[in-house]
N, C-alpha and C positions, 0 to 999 in steps of 0.2 A: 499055234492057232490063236488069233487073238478073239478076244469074250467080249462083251459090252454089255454093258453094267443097264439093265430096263428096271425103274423105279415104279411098281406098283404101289397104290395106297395101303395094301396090308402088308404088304411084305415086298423083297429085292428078289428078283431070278435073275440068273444067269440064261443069256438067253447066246446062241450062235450068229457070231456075225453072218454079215447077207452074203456075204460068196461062200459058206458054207453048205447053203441051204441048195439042197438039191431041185436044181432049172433055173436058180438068179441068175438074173440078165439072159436067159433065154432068147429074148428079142434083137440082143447085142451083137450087133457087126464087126465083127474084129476087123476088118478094112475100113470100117470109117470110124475111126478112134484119132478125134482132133488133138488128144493130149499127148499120141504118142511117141513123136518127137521131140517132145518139150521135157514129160518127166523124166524122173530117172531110174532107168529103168535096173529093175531086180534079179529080173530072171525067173519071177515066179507069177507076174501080173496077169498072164492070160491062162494059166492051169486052169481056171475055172471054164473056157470055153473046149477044155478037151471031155466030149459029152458027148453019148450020143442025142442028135436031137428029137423030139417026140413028135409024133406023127399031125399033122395039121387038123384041126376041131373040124367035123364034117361042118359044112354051111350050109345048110337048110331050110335056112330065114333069111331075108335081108339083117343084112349088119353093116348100119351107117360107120366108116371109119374116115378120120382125118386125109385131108388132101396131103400132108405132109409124111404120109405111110403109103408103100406102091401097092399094100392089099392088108387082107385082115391081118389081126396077130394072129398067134398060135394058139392062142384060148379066147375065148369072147365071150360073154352072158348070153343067153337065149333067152331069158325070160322074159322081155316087155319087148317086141318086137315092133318098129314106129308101126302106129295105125290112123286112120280118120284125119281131121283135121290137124291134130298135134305133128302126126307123122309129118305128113308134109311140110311142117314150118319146122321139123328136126333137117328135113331132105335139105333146104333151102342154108338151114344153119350149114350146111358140111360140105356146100359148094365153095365156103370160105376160108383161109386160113385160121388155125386157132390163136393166134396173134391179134385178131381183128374182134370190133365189139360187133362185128357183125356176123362174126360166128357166135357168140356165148349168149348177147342178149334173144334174139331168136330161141336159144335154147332154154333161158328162163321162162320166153314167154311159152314155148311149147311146154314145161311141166304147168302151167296154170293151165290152158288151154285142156292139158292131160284129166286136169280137177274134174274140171265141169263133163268133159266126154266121162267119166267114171259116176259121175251121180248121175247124169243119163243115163248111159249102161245098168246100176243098178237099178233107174225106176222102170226101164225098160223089161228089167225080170221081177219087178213087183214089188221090190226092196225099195222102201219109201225111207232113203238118210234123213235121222234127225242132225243136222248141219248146226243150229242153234246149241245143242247138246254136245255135237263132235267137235267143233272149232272154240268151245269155252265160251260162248259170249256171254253167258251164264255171270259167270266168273269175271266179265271183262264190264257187264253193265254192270255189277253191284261195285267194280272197285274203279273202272276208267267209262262212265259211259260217252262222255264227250270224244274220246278216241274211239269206240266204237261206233261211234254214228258218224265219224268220219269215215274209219273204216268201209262202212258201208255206202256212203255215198258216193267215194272216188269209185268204188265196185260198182257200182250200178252208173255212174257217168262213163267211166272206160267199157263197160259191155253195150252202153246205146249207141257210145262212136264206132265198138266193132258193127253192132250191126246194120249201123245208116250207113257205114263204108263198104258193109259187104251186099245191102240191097241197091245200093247207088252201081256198084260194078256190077253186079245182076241188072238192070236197066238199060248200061252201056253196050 
């Protein structure tokens, strides 16, 4: 059984390599294994796929997953399920390969878009964010104010072109 050595800042554990660990590679295809007529082979390389496999996570939400997967995995988060505005610019992310920046960037812009729908949602139940107080700018004007008033101005330039773009298509 081979160990691998994981260095913590207080101390060394010995920790079980990954085909130890009961369900690695889970996901793993033993038919499409590109390497396996290249390496050399052992005789003990695929023990780890004799398993029984675990039952498929009920799906009971949408769960965006890669075009380069025929369907979900076998586990998935359920907690932040795509909603509102963001969701949709996550849909649109995942119509594309993960290869492409037109999957991933969509996807950054969908957690910012996430921002603003959450301090909505909170003022919406009454919870008034101190934003000033939560994001530091406390902290950012006493020691960078010129970088936060940039900060804030590219923020407030890129939220007037979202919205003159999205009443300009409202008009069409």
């Amino acid at each position: 059984m081979e160990k691998i050595l994981i260095d913590t800042s207080l101390d060394r554990k010995i920790a079980e390599a990954p085909k130890d660990i009961p369900g690695w590679g889970i996901d793993a295809n033993p038919d499409n294994n590109p390497t396996h007529p290249i390496k050399n082979y052992n005789g003990a390389d695929f023990e780890r796929l004799n398993y029984e496999r675990p039952p498929q996570q009920e799906l009971n939400i949408e769960v965006l997953h890669s075009i380069e997967r025929p369907s979900v995995s076998s586990v998935f988060g359920t907690s932040t399920p795509p909603h509102g505005l963001s969701g949709a610019v996550r849909r649109f992310a995942f119509k594309y390969s993960e290869s492409t920046y037109a999957h991933w960037v969509p996807l950054v812009f969908a957690d910012r878009i996430d921002v603003v729908q959450g301090i909505i949602d909170d003022i919406k139940h009454g919870h008034f964010p101190n934003i000033f107080a939560e994001k530091g700018w406390k902290a950012e004007w006493k020691h960078n104010p010129k970088g936060l008033i940039t900060k804030i101005a590219v923020t407030v330039m890129v939220a007037s072109m979202l919205v003159a773009m999205l009443s300009r298509k409202r008009k069409a």
